[in-house]
C-alpha positions in Angstrom: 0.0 0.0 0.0 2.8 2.2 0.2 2.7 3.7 -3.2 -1.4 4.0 -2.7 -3.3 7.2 -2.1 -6.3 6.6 -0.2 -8.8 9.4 -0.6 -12.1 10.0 1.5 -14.8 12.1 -0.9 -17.8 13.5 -0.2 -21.0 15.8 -2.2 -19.3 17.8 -4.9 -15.6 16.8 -4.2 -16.7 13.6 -6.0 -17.3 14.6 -9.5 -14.3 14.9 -11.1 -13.7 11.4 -10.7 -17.0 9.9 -11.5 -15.6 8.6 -15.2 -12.7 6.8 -13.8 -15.3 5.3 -10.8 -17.8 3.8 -13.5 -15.2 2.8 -15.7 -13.5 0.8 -12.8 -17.3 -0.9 -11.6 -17.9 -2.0 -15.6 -14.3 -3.3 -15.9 -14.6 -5.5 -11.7 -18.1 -6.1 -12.0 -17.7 -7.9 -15.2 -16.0 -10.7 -13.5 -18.0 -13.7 -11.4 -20.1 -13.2 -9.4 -21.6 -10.1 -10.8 -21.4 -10.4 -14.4 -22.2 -7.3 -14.9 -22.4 -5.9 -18.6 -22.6 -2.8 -17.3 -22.5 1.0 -19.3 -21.4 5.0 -18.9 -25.0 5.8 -19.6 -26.1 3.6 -16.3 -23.2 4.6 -14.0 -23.0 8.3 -15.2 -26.5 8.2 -13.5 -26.2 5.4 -10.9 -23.0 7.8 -9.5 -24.6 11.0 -9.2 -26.3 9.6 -6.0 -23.3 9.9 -4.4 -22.4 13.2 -5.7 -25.6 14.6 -4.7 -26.3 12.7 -1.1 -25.5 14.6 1.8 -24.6 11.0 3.7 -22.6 9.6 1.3 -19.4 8.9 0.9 -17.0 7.8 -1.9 -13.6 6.1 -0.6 -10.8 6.0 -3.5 -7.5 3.7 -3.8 -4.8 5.7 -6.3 -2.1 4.7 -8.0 -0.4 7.9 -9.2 -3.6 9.2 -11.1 -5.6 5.8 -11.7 -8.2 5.0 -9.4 -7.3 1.3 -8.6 -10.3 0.7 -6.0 -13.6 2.6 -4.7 -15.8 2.4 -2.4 -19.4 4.0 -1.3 -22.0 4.0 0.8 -24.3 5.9 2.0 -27.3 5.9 4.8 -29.9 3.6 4.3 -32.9 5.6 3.9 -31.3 7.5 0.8 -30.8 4.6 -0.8 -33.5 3.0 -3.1 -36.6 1.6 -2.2 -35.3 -2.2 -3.6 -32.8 -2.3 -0.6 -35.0 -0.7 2.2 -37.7 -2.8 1.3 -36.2 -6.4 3.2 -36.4 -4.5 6.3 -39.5 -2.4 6.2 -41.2 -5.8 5.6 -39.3 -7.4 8.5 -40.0 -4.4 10.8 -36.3 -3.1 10.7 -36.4 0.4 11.7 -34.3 1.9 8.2 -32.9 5.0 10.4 -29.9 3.9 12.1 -28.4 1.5 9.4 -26.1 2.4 7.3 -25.7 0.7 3.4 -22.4 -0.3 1.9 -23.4 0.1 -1.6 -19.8 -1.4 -2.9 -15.8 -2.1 -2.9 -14.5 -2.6 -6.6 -10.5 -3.2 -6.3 -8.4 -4.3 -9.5 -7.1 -7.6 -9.2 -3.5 -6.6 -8.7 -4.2 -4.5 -5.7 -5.8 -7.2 -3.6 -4.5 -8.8 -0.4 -3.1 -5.4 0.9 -5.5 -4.1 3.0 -7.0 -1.9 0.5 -10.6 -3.7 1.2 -10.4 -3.3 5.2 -9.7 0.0 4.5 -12.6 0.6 2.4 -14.8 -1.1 5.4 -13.4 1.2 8.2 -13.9 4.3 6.2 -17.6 3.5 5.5 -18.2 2.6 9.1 -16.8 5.6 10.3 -19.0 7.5 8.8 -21.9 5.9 9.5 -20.7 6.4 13.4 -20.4 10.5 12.2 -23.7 10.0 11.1 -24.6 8.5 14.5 -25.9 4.8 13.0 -25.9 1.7 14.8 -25.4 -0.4 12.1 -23.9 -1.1 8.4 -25.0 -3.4 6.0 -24.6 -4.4 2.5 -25.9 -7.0 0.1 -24.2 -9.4 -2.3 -25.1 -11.2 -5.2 -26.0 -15.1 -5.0 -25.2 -17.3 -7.6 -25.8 -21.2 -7.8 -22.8 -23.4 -7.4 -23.3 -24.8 -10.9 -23.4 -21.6 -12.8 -21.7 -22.1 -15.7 -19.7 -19.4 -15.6 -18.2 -20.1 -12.3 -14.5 -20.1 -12.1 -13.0 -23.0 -10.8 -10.8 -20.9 -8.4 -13.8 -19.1 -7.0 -13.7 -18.6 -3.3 -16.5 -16.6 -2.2 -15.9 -13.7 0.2 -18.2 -14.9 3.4 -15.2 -15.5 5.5 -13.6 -12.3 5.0 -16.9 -10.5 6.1 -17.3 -13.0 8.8 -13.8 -11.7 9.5 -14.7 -7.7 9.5 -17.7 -8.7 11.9 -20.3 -9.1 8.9 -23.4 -11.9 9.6 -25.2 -13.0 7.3 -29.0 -12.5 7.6 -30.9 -15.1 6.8 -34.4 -13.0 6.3 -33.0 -10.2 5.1 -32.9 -10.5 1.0 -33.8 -8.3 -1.9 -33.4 -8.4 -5.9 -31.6 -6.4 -8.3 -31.6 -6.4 -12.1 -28.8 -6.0 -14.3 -27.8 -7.5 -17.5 -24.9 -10.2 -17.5 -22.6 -10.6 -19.6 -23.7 -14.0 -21.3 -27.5 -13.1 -21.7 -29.1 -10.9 -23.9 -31.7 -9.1 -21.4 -31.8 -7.5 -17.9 -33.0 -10.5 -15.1 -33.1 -10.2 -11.4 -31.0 -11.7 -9.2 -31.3 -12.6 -6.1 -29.1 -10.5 -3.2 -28.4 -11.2 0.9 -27.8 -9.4 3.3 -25.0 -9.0 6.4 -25.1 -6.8 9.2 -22.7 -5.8 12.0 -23.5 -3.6 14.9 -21.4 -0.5 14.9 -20.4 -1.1 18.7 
């Protein structure tokens, strides 16, 4: 991590690296389990969120003037209705839970602490913003799926590690297109919670 910049961006301060930030998502997301055929047209509006939401927050990993890894989040209640919905219908009070919408890293800078990085940033703002909780939601995809890498280790031990429990009740969807099929479909997304102690 030595030769890595770590920046912590908020509102406005944001903007002038929104380009780099989608490109980054479309080029990580691509890869299993997201397959993600993403575009600048969806993340040049999926982005502005952040720009424009007075909880947010946008964590960026540099090297020299690439942005190598980001990270966001942002309260709960300003995200979309698809991810408050799980806990409105379990009778989750929304207001002192904040949502870690995502960590996208390249491949080379992985295994340096770049990713607990991007956790303890996130939670420390939701502490600022005096939440009890964060949370965030990943993809699941059937052990079969033919696009599955043989090498695929999924990430549930790492969270486990950062103090992230899954939640068995707690699920939403999420539609995007992947890469192999020709259309949009939902897919299926849990969530983990840890108590901001």
């Amino acid at each position: 991590m030595a030769n890595i910049e770590i920046l912590t961006l908020k509102g406005k301060a944001l903007e002038p690296w929104l380009e780099q930030v989608a490109d980054l998502r479309i080029r990580v997301f691509r890869d299993f389990p997201y397959l993600y055929d993403g575009s600048r047209a969806y993340e040049a509006e999926y982005l502005k969120t952040y720009a424009n939401c007075d909880s947010a927050i946008c964590v960026l990993a540099k090297a020299g003037d690439q942005v190598v890894g980001a990270s966001t989040g942002l309260a709960l209640d300003d995200e979309t209705e698809a991810f408050r919905r799980p806990f409105v219908t379990a009778g989750i009070d929304t207001g002192p839970i904040f949502y870690c919408a995502e960590s996208v890293l390249l491949p080379a800078y992985r295994g340096a602490g770049l990713y607990r990085e991007f956790f303890a940033r996130r939670e420390q703002q939701a502490r600022q913003l005096g939440k009890a909780y964060s949370v965030f939601c990943a993809v699941q995809r059937p052990e079969q799926h033919p696009l599955r890498p043989a090498d695929y280790a999924p990430l549930d031990g790492v969270w486990q590690h950062f103090g992230y429990q899954l939640q068995p009740g707690l699920a939403t969807h999420f539609s995007w297109k992947d890469i192999d099929q020709a259309e949009s479909t939902d897919k299926p997304m849990q969530f983990y919670l840890k108590p901001l102690n």
